[in-house]
Backbone as numpy.savetxt, mean C-alpha at the origin, in Angstrom:
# Nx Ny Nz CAx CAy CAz Cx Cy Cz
-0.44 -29.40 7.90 -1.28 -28.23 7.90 -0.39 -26.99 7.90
-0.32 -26.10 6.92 0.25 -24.85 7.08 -0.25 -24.04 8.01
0.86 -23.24 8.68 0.65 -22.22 9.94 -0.01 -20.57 9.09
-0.56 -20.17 9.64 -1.61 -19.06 8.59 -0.09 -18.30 9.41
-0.03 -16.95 8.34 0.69 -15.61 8.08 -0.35 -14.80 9.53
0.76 -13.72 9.89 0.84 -12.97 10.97 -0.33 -11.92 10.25
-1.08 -10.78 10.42 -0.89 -9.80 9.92 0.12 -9.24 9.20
1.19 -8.77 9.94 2.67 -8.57 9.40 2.99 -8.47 8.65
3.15 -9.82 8.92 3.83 -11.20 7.96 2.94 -10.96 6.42
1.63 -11.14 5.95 0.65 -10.67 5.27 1.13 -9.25 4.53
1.06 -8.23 5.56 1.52 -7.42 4.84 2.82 -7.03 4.50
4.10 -7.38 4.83 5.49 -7.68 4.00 5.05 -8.33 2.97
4.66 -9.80 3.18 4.49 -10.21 1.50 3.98 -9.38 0.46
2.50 -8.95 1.20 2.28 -7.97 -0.15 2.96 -6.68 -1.24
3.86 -6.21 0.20 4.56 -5.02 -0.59 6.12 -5.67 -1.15
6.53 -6.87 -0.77 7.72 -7.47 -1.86 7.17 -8.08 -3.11
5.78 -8.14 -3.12 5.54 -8.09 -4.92 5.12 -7.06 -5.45
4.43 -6.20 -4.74 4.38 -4.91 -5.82 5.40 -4.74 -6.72
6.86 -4.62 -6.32 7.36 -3.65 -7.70 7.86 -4.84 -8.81
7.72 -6.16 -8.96 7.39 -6.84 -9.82 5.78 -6.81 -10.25
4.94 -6.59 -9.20 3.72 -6.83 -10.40 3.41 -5.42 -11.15
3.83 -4.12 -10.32 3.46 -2.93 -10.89 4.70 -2.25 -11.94
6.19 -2.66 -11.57 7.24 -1.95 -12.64 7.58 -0.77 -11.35
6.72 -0.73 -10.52 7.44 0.94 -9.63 7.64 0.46 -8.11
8.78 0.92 -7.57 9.38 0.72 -6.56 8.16 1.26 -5.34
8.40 0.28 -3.81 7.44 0.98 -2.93 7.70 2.75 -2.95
8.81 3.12 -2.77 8.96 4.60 -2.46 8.42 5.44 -3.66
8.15 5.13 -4.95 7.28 5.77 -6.17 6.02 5.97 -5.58
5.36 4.58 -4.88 4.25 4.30 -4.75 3.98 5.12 -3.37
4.46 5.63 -2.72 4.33 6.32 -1.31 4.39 7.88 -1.62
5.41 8.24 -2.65 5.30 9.90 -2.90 3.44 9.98 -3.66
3.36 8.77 -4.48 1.77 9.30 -5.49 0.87 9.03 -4.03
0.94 8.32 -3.02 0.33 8.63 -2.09 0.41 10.21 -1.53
1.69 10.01 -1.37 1.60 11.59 -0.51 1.26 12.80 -1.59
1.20 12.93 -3.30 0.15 13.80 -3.80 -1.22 13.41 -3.99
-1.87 12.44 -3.51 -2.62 11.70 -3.78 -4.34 13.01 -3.01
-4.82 12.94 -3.80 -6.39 13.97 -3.02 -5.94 13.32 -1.64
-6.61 14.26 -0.63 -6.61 14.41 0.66 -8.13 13.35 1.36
-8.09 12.43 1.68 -8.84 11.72 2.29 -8.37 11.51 3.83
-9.20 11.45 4.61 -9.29 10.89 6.11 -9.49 9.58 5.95
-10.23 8.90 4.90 -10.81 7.46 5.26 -9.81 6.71 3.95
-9.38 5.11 4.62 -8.25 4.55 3.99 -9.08 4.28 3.09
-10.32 3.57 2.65 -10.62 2.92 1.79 -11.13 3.52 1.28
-11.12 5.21 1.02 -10.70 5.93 0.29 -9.59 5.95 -0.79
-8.73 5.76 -0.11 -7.09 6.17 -0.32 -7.43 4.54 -1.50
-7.68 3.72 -0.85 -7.75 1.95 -1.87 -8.29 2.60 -2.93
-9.70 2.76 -2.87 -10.26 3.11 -3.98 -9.68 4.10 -5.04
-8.82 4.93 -4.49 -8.68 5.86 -5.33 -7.44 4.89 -6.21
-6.52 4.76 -5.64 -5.22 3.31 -6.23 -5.44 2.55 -7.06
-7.02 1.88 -6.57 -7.60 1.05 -7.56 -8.12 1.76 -8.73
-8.54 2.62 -9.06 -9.45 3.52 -10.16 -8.42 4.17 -10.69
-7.39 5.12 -10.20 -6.27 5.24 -10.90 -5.25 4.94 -11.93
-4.78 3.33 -10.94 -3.54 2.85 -11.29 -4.18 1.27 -11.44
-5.23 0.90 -11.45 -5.82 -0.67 -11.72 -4.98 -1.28 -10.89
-4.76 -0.93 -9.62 -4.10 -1.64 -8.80 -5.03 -3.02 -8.31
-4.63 -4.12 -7.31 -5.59 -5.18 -6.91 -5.72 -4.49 -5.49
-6.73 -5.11 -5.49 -6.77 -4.57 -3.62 -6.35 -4.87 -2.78
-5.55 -5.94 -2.57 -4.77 -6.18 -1.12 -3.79 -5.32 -1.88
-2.94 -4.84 -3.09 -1.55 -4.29 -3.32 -2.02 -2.57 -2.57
-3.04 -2.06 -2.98 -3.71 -0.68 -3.15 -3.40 -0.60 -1.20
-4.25 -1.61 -1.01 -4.38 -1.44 0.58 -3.35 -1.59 1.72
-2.07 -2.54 1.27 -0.79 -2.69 1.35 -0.05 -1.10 1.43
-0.23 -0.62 0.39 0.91 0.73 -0.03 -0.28 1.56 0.93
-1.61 1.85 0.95 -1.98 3.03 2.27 -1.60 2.38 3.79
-1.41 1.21 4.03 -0.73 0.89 5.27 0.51 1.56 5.32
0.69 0.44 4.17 2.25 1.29 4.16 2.87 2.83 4.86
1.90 3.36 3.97 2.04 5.21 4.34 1.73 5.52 5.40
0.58 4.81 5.80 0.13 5.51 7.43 1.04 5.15 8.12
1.86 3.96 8.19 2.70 3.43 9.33 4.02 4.28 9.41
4.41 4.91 8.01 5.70 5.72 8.10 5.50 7.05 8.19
4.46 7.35 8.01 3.84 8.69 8.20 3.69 8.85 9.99
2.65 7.79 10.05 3.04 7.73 12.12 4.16 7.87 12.91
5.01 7.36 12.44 6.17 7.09 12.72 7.21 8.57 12.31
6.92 9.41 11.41 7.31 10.39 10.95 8.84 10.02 10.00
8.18 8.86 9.43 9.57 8.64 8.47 9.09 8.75 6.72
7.97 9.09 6.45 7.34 9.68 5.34 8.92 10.24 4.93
């Protein structure tokens, strides 16, 4: 029986395939966040990724974690 993925764990995987499935590095994908329209709500921020850039949705939702966590952190 395989042991299920952490959260975490979940989201590392997702952002070490982005820049094979998209062609653009996470840090491309974090500045079009940070010009990205101004939303409060994340699945906002998804939706907009997805309608944009035809992103999938765990990748879309991956890269706004992404941002909030380095943005919290003040390493944006």
């Amino acid at each position: 029986m395989s042991q299920p993925f952490s959260k975490e764990e979940t989201h590392r995987n997702l952002l070490s395939r982005i820049p094979r499935c998209t062609g653009r590095d996470i840090s491309d994908w974090l500045r079009t966040l940070a010009d990205a329209p101004a939303s409060p709500r994340l699945e906002d921020r998804v939706s907009w990724l997805r309608r944009e850039y035809h992103l999938a949705y765990g990748h879309a939702k991956a890269l706004v974690r992404e941002y909030e966590l380095r943005r919290s952190a003040g390493a944006h």
